[in-house]
N, CA, C and O atoms as a DFTB+ gen file, in Angstrom:
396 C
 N C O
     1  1       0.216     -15.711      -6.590
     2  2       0.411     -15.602      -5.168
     3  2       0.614     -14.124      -4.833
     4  3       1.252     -13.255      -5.429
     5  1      -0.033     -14.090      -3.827
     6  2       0.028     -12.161      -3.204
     7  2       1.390     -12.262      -2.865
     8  3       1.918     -13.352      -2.645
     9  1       2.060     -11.067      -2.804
    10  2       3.563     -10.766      -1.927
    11  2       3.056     -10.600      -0.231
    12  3       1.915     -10.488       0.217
    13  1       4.155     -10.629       0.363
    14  2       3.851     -10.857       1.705
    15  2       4.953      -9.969       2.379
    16  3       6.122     -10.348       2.305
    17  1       4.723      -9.113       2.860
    18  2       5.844      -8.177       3.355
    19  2       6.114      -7.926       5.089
    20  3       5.037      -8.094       5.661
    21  1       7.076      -7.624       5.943
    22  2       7.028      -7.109       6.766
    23  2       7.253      -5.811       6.929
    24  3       7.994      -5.072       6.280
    25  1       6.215      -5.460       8.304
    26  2       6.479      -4.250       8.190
    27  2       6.784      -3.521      10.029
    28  3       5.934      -3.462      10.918
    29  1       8.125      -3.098      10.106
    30  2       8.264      -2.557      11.183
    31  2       7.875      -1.302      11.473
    32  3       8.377      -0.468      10.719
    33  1       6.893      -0.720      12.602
    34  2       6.310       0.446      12.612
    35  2       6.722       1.091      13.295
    36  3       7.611       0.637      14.015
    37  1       6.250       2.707      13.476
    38  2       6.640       3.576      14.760
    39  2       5.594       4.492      14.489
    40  3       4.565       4.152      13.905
    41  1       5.846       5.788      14.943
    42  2       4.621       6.779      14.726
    43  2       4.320       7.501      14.161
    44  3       5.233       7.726      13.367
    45  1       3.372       8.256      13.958
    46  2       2.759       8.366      12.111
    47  2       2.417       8.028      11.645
    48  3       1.575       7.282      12.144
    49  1       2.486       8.007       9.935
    50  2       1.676       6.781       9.417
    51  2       1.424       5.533       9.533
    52  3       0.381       4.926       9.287
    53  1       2.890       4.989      10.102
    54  2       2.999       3.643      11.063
    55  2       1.640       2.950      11.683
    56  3       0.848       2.025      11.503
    57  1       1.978       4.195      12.642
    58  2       0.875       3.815      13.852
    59  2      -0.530       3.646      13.176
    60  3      -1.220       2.654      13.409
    61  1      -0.962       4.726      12.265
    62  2      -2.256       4.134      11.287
    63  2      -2.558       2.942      10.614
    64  3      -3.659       2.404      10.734
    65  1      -1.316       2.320       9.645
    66  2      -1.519       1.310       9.635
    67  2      -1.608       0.145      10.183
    68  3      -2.027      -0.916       9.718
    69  1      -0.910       0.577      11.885
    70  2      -0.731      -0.174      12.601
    71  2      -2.517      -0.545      13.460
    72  3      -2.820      -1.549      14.106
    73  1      -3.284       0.523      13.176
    74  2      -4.552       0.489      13.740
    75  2      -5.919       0.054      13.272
    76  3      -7.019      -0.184      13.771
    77  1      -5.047       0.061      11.470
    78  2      -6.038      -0.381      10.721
    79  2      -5.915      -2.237      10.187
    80  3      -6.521      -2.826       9.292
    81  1      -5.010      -2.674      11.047
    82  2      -4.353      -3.957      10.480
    83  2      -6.272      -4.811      10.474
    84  3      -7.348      -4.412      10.919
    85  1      -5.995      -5.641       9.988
    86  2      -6.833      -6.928       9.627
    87  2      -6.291      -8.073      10.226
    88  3      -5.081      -8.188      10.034
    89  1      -6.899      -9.089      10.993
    90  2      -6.365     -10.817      11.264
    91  2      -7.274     -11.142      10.359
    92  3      -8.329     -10.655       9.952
    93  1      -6.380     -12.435      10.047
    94  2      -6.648     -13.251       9.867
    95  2      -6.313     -14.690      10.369
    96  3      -5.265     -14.674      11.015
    97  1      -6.906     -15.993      10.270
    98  2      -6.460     -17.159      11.100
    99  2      -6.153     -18.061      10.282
   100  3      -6.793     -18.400       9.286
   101  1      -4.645     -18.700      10.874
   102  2      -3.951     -19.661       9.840
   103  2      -3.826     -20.186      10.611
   104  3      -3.089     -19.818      11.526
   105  1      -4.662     -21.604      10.626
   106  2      -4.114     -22.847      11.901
   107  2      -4.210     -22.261      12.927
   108  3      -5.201     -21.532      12.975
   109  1      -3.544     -22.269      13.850
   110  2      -4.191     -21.677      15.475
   111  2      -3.642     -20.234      15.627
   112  3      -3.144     -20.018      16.732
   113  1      -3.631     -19.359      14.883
   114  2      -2.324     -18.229      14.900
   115  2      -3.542     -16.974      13.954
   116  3      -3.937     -16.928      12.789
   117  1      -3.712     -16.398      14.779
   118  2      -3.684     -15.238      14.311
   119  2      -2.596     -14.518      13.634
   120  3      -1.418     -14.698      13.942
   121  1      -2.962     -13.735      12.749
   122  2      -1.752     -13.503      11.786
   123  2      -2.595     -11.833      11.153
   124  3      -3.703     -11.683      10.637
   125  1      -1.397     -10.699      11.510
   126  2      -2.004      -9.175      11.140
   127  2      -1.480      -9.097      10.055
   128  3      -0.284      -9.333       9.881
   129  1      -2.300      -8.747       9.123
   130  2      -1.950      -7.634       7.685
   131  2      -2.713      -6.672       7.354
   132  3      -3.921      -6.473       7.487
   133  1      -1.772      -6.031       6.855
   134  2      -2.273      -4.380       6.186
   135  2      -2.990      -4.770       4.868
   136  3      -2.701      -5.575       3.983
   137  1      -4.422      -3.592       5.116
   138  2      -5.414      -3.207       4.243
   139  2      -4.453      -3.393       2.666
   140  3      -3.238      -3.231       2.775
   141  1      -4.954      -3.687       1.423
   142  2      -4.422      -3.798       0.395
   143  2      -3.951      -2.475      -0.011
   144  3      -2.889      -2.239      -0.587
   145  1      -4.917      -1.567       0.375
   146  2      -4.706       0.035       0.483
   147  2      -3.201       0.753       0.729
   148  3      -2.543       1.637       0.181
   149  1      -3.037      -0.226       1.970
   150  2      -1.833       0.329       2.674
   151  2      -0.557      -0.249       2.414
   152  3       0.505       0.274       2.752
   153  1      -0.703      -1.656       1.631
   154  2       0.307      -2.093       1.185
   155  2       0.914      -1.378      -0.023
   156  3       2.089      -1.012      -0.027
   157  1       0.097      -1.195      -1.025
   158  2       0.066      -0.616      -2.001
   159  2       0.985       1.217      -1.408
   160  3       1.988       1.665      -1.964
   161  1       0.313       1.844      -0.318
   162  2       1.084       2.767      -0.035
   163  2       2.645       2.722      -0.008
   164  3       3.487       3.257      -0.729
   165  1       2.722       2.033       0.895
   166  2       4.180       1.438       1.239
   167  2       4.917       1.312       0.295
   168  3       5.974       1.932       0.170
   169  1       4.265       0.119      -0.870
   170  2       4.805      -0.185      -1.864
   171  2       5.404       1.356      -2.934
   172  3       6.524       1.583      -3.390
   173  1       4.491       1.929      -3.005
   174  2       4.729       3.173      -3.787
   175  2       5.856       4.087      -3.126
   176  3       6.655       4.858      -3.658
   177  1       5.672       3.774      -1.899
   178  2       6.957       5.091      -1.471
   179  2       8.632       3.956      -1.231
   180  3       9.772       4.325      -0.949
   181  1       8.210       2.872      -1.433
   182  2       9.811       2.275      -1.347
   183  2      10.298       2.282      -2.998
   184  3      11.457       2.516      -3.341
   185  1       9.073       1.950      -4.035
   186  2       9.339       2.458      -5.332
   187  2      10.520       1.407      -6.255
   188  3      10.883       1.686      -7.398
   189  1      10.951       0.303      -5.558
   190  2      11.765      -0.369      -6.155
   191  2      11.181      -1.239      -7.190
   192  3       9.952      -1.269      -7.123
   193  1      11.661      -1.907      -8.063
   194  2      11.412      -2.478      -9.183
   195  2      10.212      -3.196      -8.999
   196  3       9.091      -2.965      -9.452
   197  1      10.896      -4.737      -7.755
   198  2       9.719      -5.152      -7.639
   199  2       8.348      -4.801      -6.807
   200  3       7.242      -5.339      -6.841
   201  1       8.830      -3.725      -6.072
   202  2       7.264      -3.137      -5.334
   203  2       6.488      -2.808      -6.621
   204  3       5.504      -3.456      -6.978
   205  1       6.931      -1.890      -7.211
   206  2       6.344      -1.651      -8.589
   207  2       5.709      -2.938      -9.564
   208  3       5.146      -2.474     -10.555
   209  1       5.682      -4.199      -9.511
   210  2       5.219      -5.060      -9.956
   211  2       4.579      -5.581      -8.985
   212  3       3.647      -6.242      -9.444
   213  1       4.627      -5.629      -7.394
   214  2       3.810      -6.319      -6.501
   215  2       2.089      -5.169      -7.206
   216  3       1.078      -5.697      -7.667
   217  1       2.282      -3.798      -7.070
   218  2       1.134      -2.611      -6.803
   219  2       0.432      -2.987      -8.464
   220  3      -0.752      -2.767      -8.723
   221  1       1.476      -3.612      -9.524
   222  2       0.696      -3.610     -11.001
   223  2      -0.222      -4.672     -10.180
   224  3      -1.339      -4.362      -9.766
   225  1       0.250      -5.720     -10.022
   226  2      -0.346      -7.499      -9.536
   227  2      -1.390      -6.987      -8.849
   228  3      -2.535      -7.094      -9.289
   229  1      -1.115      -6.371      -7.693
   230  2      -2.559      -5.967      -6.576
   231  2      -3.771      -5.195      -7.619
   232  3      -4.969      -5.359      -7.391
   233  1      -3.314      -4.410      -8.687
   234  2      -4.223      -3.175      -9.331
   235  2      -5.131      -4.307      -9.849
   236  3      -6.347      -4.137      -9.757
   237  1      -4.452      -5.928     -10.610
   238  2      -4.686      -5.957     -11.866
   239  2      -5.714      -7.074     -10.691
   240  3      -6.893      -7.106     -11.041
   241  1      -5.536      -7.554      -9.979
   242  2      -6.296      -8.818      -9.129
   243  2      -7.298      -7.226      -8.230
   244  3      -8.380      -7.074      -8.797
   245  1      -7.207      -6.794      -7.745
   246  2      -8.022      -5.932      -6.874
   247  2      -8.490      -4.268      -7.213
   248  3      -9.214      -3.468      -6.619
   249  1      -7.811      -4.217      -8.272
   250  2      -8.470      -2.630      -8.774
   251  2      -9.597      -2.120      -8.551
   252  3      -9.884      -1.030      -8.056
   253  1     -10.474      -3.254      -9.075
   254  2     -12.205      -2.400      -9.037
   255  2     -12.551      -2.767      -7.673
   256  3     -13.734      -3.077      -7.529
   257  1     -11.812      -2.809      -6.626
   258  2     -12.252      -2.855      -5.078
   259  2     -11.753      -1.991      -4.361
   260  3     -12.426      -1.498      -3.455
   261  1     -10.471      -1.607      -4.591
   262  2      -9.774      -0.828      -4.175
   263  2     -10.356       0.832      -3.808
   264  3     -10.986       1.501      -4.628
   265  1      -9.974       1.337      -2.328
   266  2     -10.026       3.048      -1.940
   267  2      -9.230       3.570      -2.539
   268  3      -8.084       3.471      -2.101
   269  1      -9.410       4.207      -3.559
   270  2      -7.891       4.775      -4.461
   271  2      -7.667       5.982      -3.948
   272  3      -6.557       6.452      -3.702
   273  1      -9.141       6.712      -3.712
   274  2      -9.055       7.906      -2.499
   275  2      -8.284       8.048      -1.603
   276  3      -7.461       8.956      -1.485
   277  1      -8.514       7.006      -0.763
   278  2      -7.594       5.924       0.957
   279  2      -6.324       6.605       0.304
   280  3      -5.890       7.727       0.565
   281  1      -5.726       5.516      -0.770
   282  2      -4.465       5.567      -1.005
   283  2      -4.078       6.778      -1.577
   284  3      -3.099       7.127      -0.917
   285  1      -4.335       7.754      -2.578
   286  2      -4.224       8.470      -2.401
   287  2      -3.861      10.040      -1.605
   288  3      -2.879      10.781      -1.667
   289  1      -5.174      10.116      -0.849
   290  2      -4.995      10.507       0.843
   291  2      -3.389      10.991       1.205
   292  3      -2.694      12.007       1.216
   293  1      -3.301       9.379       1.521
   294  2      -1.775       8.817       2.341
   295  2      -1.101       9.125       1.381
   296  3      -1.197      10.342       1.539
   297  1      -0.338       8.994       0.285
   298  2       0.505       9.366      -0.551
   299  2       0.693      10.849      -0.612
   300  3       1.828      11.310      -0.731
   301  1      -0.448      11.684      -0.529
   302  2      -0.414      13.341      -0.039
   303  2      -0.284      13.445       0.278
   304  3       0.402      14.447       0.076
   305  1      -0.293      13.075       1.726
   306  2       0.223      13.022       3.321
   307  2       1.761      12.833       3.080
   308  3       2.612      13.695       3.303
   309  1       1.960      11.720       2.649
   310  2       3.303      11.221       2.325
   311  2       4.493      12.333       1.881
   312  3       5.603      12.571       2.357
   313  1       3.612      13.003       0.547
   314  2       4.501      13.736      -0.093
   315  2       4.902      14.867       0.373
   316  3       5.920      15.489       0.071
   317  1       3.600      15.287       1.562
   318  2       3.632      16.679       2.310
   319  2       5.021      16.458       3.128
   320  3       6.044      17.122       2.965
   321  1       4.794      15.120       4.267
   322  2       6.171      15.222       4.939
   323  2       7.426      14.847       4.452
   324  3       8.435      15.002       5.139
   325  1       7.461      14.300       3.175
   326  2       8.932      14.172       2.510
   327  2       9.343      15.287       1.713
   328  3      10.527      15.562       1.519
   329  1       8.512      15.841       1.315
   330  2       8.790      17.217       0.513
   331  2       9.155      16.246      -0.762
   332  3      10.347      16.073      -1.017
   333  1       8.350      15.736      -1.407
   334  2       8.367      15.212      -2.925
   335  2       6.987      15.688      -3.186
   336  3       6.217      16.192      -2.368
   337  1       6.774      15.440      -4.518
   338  2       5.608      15.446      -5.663
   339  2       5.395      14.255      -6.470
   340  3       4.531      14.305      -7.345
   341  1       6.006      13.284      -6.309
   342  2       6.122      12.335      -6.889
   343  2       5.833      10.687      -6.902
   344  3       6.442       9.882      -7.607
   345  1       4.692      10.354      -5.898
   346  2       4.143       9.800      -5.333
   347  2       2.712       9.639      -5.960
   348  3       2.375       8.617      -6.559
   349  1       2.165      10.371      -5.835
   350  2       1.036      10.173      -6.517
   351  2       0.751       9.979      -7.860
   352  3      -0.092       9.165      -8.237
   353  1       1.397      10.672      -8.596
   354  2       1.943      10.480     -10.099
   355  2       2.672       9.434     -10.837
   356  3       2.854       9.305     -12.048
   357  1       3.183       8.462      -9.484
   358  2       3.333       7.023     -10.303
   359  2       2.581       6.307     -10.146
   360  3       2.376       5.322     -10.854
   361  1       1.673       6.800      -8.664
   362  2       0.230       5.988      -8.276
   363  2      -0.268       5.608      -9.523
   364  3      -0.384       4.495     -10.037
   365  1      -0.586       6.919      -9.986
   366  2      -1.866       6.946     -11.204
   367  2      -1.121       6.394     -12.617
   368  3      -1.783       5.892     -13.526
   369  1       0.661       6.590     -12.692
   370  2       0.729       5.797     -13.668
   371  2       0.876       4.416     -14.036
   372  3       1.314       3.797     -15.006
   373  1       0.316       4.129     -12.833
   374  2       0.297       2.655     -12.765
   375  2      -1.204       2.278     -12.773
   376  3      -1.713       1.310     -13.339
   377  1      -1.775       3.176     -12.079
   378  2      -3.237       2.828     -12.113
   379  2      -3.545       2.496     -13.890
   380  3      -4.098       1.433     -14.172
   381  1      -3.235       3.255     -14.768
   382  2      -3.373       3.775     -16.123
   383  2      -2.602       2.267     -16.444
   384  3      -3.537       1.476     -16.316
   385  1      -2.061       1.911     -16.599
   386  2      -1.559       1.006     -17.137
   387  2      -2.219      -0.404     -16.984
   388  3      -1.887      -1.233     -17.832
   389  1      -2.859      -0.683     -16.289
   390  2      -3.501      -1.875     -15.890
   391  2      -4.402      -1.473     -16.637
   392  3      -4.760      -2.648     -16.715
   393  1      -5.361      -0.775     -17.477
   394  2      -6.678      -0.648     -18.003
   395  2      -6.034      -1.128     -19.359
   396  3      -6.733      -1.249     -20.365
């Protein structure tokens, strides 16, 4: 089973993911979620145990589909306005680990 997250937005990257959402239809209900791309972002910058096992699960079911670029990107972006380096470098050590 995929994880299923909420996500409260504002502006910035927010608002991007907020523009790039996807519906889908469950019974009479439209229902928005974020690109796998962007979950996976998220996931990487909250960095807790289990985000870190949701992003292995997504790599290991969706890897060879995945914009790693996309995500990437955003994680640079990310690191520019937090003033870390460290974002992208668990990206990829996770990417590495699923092979």
């Amino acid at each position: 089973m995929l994880p299923i997250d909420l996500v409260l937005a504002g502006p910035g990257l927010e608002q991007r993911f907020l523009e790039e959402l996807h519906f889908e239809h469950i019974g009479r209900r439209s229902i928005p979620f974020l690109s796998v791309e962007n979950l996976i972002v998220t996931k990487v910058l909250a960095g807790r145990p289990k985000d870190l096992e949701d992003i292995r699960e997504l790599l290991a079911i969706r890897g060879g589909t995945l914009d790693h670029r996309h995500i990437e990107e955003l994680l640079s972006q990310l690191e520019a306005a937090l003033d870390q380096n460290d974002l992208i470098p668990l990206y990829r050590r996770l990417r590495s680990q699923r092979r």
